[in-house]
C-alpha positions as CSV (number, residue, x, y, z in Angstrom):
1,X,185.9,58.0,138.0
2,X,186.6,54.5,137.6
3,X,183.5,51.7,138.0
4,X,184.0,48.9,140.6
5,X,183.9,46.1,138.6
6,X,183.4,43.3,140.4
7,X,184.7,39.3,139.5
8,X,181.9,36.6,140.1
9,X,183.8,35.5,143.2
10,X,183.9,38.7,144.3
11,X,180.2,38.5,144.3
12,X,178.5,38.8,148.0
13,X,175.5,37.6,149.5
14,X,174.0,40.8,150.0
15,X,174.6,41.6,146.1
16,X,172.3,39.0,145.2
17,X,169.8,39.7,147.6
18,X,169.4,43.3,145.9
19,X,169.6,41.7,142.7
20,X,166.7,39.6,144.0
21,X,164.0,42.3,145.7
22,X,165.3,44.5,142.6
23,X,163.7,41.4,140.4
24,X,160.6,41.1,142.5
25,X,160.3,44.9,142.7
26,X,159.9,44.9,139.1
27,X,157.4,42.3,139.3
28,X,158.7,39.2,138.3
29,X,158.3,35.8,140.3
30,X,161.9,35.7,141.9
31,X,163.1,32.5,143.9
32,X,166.7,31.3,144.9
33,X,167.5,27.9,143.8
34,X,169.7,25.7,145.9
35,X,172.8,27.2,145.2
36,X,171.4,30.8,145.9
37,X,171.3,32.2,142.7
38,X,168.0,34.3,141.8
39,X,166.0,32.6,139.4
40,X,163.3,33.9,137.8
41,X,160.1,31.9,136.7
42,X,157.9,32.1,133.7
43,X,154.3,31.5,133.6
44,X,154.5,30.2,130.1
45,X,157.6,28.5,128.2
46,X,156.8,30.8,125.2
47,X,158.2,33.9,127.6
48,X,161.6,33.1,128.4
49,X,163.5,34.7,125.8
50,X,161.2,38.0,126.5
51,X,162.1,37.7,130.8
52,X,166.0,37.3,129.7
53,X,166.1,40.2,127.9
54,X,164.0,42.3,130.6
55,X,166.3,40.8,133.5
56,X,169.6,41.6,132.1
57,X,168.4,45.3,131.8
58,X,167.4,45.1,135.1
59,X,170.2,43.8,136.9
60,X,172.7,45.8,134.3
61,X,171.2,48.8,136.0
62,X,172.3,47.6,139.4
63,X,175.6,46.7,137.8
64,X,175.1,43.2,139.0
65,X,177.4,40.8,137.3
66,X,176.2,37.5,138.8
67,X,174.6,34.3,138.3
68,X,170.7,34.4,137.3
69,X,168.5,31.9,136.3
70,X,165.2,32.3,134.0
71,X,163.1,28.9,133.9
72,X,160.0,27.9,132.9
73,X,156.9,26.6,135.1
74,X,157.1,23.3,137.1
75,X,154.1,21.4,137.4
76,X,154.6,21.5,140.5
77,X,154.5,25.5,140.8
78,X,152.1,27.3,142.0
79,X,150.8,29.1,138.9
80,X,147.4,29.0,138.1
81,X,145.8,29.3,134.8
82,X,142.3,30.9,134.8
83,X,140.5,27.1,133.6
84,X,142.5,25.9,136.9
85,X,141.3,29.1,139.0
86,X,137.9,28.5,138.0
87,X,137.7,24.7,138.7
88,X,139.6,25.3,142.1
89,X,136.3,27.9,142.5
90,X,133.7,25.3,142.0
91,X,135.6,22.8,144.7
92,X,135.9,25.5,147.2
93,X,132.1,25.6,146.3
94,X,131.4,21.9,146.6
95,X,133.2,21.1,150.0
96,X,131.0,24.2,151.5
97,X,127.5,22.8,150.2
98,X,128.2,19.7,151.7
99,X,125.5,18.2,154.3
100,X,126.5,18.6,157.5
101,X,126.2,15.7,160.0
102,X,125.0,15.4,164.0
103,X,127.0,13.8,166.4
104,X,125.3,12.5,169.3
105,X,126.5,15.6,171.6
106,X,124.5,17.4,168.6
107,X,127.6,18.9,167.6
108,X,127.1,19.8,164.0
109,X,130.1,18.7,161.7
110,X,130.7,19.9,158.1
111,X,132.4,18.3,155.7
């Protein structure tokens, strides 16, 4: 039985969007960059040798032969470290313990 080996213009839509959900299934952070390639995102720079070895076995298993992309966090990414948790905790904290104020319909305001 021969394999379907596919070139990378051959490549469809619907092959990266498997290759995608395949990524996030596996729990990765998965996003498509501009150009709609899945890229996957490190929490830490240290880790990106580590992901590119774990992604290639995953998408070899799909027999993907595509584009990917591994990268490293952006500061202006969403991932938290536990001191940045913590001192998002203590705002959430400080905007809830704040005095409230009266209108004059006595409506009671919170900051």
């Amino acid at each position: 039985m021969a394999k379907n080996i596919k070139d990378v213009d051959e490549i469809s839509t619907t092959d990266k969007l498997k290759a995608f959900k395949s990524l996030k299934d596996s729990g990765l952070r998965v996003e498509f960059n501009g150009s709609g390639v899945p890229t996957v995102v490190c929490a830490r720079v240290e880790d990106i040798d580590k992901e590119i070895k774990n992604v290639r076995k995953i998408l070899k298993e799909l027999r993907y032969n595509g584009s990917f992309g591994v990268r490293g966090p952006r500061k202006t990414d969403a991932i938290l470290t536990e001191g940045e948790q913590t001192s998002l905790d203590e705002t959430e904290l400080t905007i809830e313990e704040a005095p409230s104020l009266e209108t004059e319909n006595t409506e009671i305001l919170t900051a």
